[in-house]
C-alpha positions in Angstrom: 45.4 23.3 -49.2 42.9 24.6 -46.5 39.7 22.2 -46.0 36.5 25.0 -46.9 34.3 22.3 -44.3 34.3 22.9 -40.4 36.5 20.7 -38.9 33.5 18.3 -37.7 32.7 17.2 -41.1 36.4 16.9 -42.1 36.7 13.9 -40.0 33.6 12.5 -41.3 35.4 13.4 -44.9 38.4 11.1 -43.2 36.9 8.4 -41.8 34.6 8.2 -45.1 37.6 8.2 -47.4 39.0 5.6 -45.6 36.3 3.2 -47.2 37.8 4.0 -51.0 34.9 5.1 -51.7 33.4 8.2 -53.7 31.8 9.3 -50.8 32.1 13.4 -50.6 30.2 15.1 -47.6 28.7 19.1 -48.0 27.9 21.7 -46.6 24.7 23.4 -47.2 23.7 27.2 -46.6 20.4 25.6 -44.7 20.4 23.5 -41.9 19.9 20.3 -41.8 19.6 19.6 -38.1 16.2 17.8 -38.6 15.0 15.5 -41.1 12.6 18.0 -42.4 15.2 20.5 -42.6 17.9 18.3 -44.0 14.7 17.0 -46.8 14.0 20.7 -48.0 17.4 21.6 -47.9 18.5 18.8 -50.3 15.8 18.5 -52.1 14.7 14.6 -51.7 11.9 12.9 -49.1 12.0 12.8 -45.8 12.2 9.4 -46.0 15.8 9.5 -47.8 17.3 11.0 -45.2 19.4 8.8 -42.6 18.9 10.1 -38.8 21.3 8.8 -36.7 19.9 8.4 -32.8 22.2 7.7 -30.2 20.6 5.5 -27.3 22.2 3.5 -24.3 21.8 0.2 -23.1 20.1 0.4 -19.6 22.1 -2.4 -17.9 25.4 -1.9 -19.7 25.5 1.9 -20.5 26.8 1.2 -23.7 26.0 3.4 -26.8 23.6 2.1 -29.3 23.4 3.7 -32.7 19.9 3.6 -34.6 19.3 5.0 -38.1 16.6 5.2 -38.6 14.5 6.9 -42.3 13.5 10.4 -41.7 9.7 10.2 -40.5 10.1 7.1 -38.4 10.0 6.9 -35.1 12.3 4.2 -33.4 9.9 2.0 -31.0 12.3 1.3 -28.1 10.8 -1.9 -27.1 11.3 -3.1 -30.5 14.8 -2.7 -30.7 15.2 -4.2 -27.5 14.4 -7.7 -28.8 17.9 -6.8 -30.9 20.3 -4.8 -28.5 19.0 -7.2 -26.1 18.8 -5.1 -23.4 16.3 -2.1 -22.4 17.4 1.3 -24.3 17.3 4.7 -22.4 18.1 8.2 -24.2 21.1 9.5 -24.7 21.9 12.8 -23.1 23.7 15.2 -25.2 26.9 15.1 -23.3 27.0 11.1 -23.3 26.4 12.1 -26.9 29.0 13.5 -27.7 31.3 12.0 -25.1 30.4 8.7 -27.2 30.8 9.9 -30.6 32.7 13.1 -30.5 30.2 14.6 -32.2 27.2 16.8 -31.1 22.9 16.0 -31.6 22.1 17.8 -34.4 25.0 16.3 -36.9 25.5 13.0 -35.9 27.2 11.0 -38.6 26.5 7.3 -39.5 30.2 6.7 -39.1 33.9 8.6 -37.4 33.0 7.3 -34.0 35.5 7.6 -31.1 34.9 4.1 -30.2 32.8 1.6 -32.6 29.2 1.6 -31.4 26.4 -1.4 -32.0 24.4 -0.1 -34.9 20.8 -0.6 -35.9 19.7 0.5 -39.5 15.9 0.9 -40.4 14.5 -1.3 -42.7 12.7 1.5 -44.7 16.2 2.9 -46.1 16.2 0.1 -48.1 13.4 1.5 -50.2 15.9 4.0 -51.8 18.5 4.2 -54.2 20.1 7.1 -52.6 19.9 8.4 -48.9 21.6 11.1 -47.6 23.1 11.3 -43.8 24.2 14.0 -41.2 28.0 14.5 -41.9 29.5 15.9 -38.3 27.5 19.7 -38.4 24.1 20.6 -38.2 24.7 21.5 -42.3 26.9 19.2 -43.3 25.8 16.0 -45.4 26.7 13.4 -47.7 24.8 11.0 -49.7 25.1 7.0 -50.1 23.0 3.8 -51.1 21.3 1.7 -48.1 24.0 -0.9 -49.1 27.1 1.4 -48.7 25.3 2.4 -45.3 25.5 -1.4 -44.5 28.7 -2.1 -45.3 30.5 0.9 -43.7 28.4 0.7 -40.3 28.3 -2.9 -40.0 24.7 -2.3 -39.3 22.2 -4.8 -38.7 18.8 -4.3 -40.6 15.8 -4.2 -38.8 12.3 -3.2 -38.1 12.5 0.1 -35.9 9.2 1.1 -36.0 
């Protein structure tokens, strides 16, 4: 039976289902590049909405993932006190060289390699959140506790 999701978000759908978990990613008519996009097109608060960021440790050019709630801004120095290292941006390509996937649809999990994740603090506030699902459209939604657990994510303070 053919998939009716792009084949980004089917491997999102894969490594997802590989949790046993009811966890079922969409795709929306409306973008959801953005966390305002992805907000108005789901209907829930920016703040619901799970961003994931790509950085890269300065010394070791490892990739660091941050999610971080919609309207927060991740202060850099902060999360240096955690990765333990200085944090540069990622460029697209290292992006999606990383992750396989491009900015824009970033999922929380279906990494080519296992990356160091970060997970804002303020997530925790919700019952549900909702993160980017491999396509600038494609979503699924989740508790800040199943975000945890299928990241391996540390909590913290990025703002």
């Amino acid at each position: 039976m053919p998939s009716s999701i792009k084949k980004s978000a089917e491997k999102v759908q894969a490594a997802l289902d590989k949790f046993g978990l009811e966890l079922k990613v969409i795709e929306l008519p409306d973008s959801t590049r953005t966390a305002q996009e992805a907000a108005k097109a789901i209907g829930c608060t920016v703040g619901q909405i799970a961003k994931s960021l790509i950085f890269k440790g300065k010394t070791s050019q490892n990739p660091i993932l941050i999610i971080a709630s919609g309207p927060n801004r991740v202060n850099e120095n902060a999360i240096k006190e955690y990765a333990g290292e200085e944090l540069v941006k990622a460029d697209a390509r290292f992006v999606l060289e990383q992750t396989g996937f491009a900015i824009g649809g970033i999922p929380p999990v279906g990494h080519k390699t296992p990356i160091i994740t970060f997970i804002d603090e303020d997530l925790m506030l919700y019952d549900e959140i909702w993160a980017a699902a491999g396509t600038p459209n494609a979503v699924f939604k989740l508790t800040p506790e199943i975000l945890v657990d299928i990241t391996k994510g540390r909590v913290i303070k990025v703002k």
